[in-house]
C-alpha positions as a Markdown table, in Angstrom:
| # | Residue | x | y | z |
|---|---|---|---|---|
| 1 | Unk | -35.4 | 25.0 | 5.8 |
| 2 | Unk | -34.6 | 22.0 | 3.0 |
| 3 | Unk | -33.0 | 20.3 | 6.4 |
| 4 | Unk | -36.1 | 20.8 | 8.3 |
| 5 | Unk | -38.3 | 19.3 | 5.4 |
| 6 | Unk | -36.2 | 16.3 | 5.7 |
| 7 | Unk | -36.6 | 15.6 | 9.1 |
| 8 | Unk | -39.4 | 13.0 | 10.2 |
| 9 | Unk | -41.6 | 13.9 | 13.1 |
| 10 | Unk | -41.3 | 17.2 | 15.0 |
| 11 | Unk | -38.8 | 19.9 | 14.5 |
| 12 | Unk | -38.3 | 21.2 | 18.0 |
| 13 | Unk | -36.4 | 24.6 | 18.6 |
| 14 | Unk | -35.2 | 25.3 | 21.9 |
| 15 | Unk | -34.2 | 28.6 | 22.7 |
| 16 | Unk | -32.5 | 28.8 | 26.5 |
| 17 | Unk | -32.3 | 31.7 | 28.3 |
| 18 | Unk | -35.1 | 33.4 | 26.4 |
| 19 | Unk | -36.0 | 36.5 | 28.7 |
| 20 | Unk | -33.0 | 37.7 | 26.6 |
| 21 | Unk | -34.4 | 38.0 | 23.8 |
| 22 | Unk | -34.6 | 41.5 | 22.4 |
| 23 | Unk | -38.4 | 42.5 | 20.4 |
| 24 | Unk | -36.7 | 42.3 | 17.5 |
| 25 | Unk | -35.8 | 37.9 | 17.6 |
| 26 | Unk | -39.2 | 38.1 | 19.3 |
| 27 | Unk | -40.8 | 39.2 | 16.0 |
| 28 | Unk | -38.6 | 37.0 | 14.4 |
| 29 | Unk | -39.9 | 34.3 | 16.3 |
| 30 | Unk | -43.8 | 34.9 | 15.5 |
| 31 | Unk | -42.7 | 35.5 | 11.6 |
| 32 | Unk | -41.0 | 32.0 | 11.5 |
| 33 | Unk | -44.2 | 30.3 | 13.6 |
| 34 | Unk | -46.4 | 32.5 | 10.6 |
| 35 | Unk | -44.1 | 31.1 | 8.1 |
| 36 | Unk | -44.1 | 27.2 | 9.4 |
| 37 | Unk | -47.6 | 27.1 | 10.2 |
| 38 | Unk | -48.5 | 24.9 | 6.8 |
| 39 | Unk | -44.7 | 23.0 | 6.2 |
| 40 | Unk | -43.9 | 19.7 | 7.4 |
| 41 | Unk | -42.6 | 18.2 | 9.7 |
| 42 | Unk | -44.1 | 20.5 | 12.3 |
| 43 | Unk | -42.6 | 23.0 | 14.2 |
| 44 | Unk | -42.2 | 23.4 | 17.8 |
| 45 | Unk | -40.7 | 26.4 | 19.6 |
| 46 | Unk | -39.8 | 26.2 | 23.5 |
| 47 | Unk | -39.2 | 29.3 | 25.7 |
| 48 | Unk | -36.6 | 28.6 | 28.5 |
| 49 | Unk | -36.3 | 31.5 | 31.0 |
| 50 | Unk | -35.6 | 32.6 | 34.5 |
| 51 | Unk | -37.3 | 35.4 | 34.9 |
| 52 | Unk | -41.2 | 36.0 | 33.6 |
| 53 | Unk | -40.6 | 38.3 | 30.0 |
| 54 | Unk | -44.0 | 39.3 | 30.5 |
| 55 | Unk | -43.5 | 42.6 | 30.7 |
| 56 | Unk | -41.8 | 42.3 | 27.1 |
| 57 | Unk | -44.2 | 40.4 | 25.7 |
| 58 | Unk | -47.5 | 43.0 | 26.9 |
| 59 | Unk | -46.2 | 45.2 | 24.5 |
| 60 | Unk | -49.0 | 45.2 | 22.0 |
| 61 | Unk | -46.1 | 44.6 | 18.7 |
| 62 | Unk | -46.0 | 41.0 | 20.7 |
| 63 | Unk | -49.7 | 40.1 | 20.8 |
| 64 | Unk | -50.0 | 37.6 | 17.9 |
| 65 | Unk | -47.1 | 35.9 | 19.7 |
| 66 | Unk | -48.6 | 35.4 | 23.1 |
| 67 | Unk | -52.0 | 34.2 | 21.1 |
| 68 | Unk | -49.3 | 31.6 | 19.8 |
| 69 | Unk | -48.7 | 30.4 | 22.8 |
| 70 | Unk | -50.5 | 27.1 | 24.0 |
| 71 | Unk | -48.9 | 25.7 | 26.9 |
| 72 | Unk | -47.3 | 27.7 | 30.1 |
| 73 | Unk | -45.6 | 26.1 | 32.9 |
| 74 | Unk | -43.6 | 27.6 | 35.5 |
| 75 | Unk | -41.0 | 25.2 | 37.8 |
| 76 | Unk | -41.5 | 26.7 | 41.4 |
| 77 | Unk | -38.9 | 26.9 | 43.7 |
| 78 | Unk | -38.1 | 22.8 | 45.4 |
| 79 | Unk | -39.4 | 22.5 | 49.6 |
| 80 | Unk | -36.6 | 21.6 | 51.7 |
| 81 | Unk | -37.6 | 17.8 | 50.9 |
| 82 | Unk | -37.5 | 18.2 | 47.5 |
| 83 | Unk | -34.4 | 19.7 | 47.3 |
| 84 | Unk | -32.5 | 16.7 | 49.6 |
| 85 | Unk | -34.4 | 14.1 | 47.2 |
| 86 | Unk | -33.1 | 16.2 | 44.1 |
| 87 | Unk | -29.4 | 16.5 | 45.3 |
| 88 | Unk | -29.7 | 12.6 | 46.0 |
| 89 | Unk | -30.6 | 11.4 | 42.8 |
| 90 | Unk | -27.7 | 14.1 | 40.6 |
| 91 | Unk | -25.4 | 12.5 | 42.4 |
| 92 | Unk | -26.4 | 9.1 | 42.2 |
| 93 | Unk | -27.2 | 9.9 | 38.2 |
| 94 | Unk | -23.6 | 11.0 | 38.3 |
| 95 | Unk | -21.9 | 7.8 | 39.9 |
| 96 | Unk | -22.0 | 9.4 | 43.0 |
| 97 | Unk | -22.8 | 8.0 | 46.6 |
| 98 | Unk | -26.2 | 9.6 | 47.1 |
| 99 | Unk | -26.0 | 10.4 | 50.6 |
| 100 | Unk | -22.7 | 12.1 | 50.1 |
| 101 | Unk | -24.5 | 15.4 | 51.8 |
| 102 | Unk | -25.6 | 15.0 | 55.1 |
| 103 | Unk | -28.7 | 16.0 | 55.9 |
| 104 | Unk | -27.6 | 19.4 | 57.3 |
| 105 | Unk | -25.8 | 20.6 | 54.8 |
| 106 | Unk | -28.7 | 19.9 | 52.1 |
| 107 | Unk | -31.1 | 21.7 | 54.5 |
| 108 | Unk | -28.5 | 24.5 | 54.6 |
| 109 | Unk | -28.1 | 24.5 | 50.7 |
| 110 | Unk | -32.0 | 24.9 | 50.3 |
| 111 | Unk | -32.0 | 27.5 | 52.9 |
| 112 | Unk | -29.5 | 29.6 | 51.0 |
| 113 | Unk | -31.0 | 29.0 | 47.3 |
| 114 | Unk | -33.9 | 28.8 | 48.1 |
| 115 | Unk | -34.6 | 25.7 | 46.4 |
| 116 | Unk | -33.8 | 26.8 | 42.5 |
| 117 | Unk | -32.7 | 23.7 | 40.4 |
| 118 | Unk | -30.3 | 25.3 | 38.8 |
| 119 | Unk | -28.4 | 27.0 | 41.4 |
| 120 | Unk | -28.6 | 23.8 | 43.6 |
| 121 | Unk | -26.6 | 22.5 | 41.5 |
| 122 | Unk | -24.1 | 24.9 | 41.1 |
| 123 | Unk | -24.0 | 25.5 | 45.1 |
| 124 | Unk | -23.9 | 21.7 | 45.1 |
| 125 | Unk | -21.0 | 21.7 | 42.6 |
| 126 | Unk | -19.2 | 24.2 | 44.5 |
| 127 | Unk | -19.5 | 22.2 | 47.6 |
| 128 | Unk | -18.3 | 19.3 | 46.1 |
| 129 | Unk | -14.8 | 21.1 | 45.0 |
């Protein structure tokens, strides 16, 4: 915490992968936002998952968390279009030639994935070795 204190502007926490997390770091979570609620710099917790923990977090131990909450956004799946732009600009982020994929084969990579960001890329990746 005397780390935090020192640092200016907001202390973000990122925790990926978060529908992992058992009801027991989930308390822990809503004890630390209690806890931070008053200290400086301000604190900042963001939730990465894949899958919706809502069924974790309806339990009612969980409700001050969830009123904790203030912004929800879910990344939906790419359109076929989307996914050909979004292949096009990793690689061309990466060095790459962007039109390294034909058009066929990014259509076929959607149609497989069904447009997830993350496993694009891995699909992509693959593709590539």
């Amino acid at each position: 915490m005397e780390r935090a204190e020192r640092v200016e502007g907001t202390l973000l926490l990122i925790l990926d992968e978060a529908h992992l997390l058992s009801s027991e770091v989930l308390t822990d979570l809503r004890q630390l936002i209690n806890s931070a609620l008053d200290v400086r710099p301000p604190l900042k917790i963001l939730l990465v998952r894949q899958k919706p923990p809502r069924v974790k977090l309806r339990q009612a131990q969980h409700a001050d968390l969830v009123n904790r909450i203030s912004l929800r956004y879910q990344l939906r799946p790419l359109s076929r279009e989307q996914t050909g732009h979004y292949i096009d600009l990793q690689l061309s982020q990466a060095g790459g030639d962007a039109k390294l994929f034909d058009d066929s084969v990014k259509t076929s990579i959607h149609d497989f994935i069904g447009g997830v960001p993350r496993q694009i890329n891995n699909l992509a990746t693959a593709c590539l070795l």
